[in-house]
C-alpha positions in Angstrom: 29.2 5.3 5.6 30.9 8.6 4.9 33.5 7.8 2.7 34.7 9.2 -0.5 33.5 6.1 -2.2 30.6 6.0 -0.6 27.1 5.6 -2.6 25.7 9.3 -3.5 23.1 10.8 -1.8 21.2 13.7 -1.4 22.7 16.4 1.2 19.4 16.9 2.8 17.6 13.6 3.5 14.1 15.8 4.2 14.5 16.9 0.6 14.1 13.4 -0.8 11.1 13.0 -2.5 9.3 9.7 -1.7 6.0 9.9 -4.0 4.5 12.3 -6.3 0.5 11.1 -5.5 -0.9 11.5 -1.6 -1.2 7.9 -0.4 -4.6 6.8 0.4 -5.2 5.3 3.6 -8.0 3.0 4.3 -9.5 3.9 7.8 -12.1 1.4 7.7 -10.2 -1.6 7.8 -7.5 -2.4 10.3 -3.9 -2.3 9.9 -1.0 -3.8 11.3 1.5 -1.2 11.2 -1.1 1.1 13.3 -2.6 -1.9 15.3 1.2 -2.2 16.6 1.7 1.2 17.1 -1.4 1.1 19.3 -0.1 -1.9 21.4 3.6 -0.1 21.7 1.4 3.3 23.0 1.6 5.1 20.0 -0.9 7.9 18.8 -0.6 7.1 15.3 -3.9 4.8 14.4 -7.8 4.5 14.1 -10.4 3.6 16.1 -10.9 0.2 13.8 -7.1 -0.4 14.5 -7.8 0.5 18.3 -10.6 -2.2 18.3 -8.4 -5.3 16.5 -5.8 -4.6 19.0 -8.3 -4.6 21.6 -10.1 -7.7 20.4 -7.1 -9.3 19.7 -5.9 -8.3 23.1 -8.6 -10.1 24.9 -7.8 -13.3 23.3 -3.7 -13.0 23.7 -3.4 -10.7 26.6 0.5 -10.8 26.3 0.3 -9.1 22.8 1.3 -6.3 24.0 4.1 -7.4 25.9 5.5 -9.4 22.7 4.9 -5.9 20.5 7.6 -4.3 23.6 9.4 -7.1 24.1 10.2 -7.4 19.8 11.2 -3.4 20.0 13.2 -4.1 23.1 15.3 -6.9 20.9 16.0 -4.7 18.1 17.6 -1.9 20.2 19.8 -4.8 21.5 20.5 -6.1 18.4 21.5 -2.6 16.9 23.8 -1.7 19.8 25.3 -5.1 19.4 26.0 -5.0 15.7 27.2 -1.2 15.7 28.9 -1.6 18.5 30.3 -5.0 18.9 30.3 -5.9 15.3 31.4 -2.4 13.5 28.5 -2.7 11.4 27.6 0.8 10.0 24.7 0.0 7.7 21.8 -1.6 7.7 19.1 -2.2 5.6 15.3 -2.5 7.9 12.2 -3.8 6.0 9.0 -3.7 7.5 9.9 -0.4 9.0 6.3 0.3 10.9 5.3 3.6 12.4 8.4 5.6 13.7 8.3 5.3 17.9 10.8 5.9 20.2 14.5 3.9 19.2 14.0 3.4 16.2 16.8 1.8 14.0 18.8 5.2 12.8 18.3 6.1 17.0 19.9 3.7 18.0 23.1 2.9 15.8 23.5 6.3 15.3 24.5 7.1 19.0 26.8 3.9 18.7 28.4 5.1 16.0 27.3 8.7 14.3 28.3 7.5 10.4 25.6 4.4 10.4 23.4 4.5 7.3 20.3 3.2 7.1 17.6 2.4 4.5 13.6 1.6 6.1 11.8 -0.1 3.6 7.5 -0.4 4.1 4.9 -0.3 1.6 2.5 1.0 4.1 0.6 4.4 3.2 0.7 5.8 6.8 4.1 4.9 7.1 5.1 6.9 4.1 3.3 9.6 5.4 5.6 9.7 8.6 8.4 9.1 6.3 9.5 12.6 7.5 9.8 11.7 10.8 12.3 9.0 9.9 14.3 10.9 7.5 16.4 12.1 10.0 20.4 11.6 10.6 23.4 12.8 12.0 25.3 15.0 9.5 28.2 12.1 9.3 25.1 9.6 8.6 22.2 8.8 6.5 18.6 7.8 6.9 16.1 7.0 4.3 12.8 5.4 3.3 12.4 2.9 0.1 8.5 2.4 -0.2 8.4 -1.0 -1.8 7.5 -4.7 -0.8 8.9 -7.4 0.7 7.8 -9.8 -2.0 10.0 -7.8 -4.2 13.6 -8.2 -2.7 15.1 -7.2 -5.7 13.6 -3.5 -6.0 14.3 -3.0 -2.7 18.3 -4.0 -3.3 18.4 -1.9 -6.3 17.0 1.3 -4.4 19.2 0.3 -1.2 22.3 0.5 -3.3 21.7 4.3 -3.8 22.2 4.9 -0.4 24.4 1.6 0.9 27.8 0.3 -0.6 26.7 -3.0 -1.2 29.9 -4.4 -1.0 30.6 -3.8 2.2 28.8 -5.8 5.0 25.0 -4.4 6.0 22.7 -5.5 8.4 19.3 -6.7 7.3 16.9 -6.2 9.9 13.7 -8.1 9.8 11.0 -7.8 13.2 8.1 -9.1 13.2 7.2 -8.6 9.1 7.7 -12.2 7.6 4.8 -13.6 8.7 2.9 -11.3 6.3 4.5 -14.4 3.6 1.9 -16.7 3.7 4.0 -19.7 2.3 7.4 -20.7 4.4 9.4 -21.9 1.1 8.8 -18.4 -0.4 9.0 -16.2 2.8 12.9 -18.0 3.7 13.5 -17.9 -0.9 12.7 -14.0 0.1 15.6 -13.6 2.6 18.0 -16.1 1.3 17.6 -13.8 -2.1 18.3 -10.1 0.2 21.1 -12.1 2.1 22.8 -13.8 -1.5 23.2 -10.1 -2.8 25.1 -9.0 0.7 28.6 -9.6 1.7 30.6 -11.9 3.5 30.2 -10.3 7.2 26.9 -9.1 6.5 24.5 -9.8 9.3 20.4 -10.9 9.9 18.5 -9.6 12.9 15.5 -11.6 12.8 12.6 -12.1 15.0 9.1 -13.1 14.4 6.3 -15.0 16.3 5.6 -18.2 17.3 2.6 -20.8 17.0 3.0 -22.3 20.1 0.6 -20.3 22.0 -2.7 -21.5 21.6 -4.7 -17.7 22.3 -1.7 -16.1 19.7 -3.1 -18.9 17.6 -6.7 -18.1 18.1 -6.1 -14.3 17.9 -4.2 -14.1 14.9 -7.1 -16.0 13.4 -9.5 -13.8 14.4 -7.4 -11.0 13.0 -7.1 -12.6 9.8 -11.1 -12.9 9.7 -10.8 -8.9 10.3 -10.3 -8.2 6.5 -6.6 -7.1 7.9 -3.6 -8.5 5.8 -3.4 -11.8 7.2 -0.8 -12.9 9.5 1.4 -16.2 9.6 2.8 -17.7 12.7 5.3 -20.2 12.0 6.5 -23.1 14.1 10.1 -22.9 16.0 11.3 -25.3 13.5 10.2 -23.0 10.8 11.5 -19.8 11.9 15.2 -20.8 12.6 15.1 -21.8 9.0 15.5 -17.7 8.3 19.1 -18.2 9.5 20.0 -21.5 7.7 23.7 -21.5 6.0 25.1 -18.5 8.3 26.7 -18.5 11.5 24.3 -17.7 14.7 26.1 -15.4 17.6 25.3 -16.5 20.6 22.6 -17.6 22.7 21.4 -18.3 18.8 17.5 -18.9 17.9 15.5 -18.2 21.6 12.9 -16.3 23.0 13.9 -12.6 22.2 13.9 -11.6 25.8 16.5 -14.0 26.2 18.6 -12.8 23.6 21.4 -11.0 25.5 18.8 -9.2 28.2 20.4 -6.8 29.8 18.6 -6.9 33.4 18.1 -10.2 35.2 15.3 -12.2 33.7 13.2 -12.6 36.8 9.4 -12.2 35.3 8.4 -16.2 34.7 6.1 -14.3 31.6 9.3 -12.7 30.2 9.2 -16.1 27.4 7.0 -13.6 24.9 5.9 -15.4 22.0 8.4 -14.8 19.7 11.8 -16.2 18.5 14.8 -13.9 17.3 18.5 -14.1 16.4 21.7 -12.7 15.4 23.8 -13.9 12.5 26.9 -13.9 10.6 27.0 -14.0 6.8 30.4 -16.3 6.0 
């Protein structure tokens, strides 16, 4: 936020340097981050990222739908928490490839002072790092390149940009799956919620294992020499919000989380389960 206590920063977020070497990206071996840009329409992958999304696709045809469906929740999810909420920073890991509404988009037309840290470890992403270091001049945007597995890097960079005693949003879509063991993946977030406030909030979604062709696709994709992917049981995921206080309709499909046309497409139950919560 722009206050006079607020966490320094550079005056030009574009000027912030985020590595010293070129990142190396791998074209020969698919990637998530691109493989979802391909399934949201975006430009920004391979032809071996083209083909797992296509292969994947003709296994779990409503891949693609989930992939809209997941950046359809987080817009939601941002309005709600900037608008509704008064939250005005938030902290997004597992940024992907910049599309259209991305986080900083939307909570900076709610409210123009939001500050926001994206945190990927992803080469191409830091590559397009530019493209997300953008802001309203009240505001702030910028781009941690660390890991998941590593909360406590990523809170010690966030705090150069976020007052971390005042409440953030952590936003996590469709990344914890990359955690191959539940215990470890729900330690990870219980450790990035502990160092938040009281009124901090998680926006979470991730995917299901109830579908047997997501099942059988994701296995296929993990056979790809990809990063593999986890699904998780329903059980499992609403774990991520144990010990805080889910808003309303709480842990459910994410196209049933707050919609904001009539539901009337039997499909709109996509294959992944999100929420909204309230750090006591």
């Amino acid at each position: 936020m722009k206050r006079d206590d607020s966490p320094s920063s550079p005056q030009n977020p574009s000027e912030w340097k985020l590595s010293q070497q070129k990142p190396e990206i791998d074209t020969t071996v698919p990637h998530s981050a691109r493989i979802w840009n391909y399934w949201l329409g975006g430009k920004d992958n391979y032809p071996v990222d083209r083909e797992a999304g296509e292969q994947f696709a003709e296994v779990f045809p409503g891949i693609a739908g989930l992939a809209r469906a997941s950046r359809h929740f987080l817009a939601r999810a941002i309005r709600h928490l900037a608008g509704e909420e008064g939250i005005r920073q938030f902290l997004d890991i597992g940024t992907g490839l910049p599309t259209v509404d991305n986080t900083h988009e939307v909570a900076q037309r709610v409210a123009s002072d939001s500050r926001i840290v994206y945190v990927d470890n992803d080469p191409l992403v830091l590559v397009h790092a530019g493209a997300l270091l953008t802001s309203t001049p009240q505001g702030m945007t910028t781009y941690i390149n660390a890991d998941l597995y590593d909360p406590d890097t990523i809170l010690a960079a966030a705090a150069k940009t976020l007052d971390l005693t005042r409440p953030v949003a952590l936003v996590l879509m469709q990344i914890t799956g990359h955690v191959r063991d539940t215990g470890e993946a729900h330690a990870i977030v219980r450790r990035l919620m502990d160092a938040l406030p009281s009124g901090s909030f998680l926006a979470f979604n991730d995917s299901v294992d109830t579908n047997a062709e997501n099942f059988a696709a994701t296995q296929q994709y993990n056979d790809s020499g990809a990063a593999p992917y986890h699904l998780r049981s329903p059980e499992e995921l609403a774990g991520f919000f144990d010990g805080l206080d889910l808003l309303e309709p709480g842990v459910v499909p994410i196209t049933h989380w707050r919609p904001e046309v009539p539901l009337l497409d039997p499909v709109a139950d996509v294959d992944a389960l999100g929420g909204v919560a309230r750090k006591r």
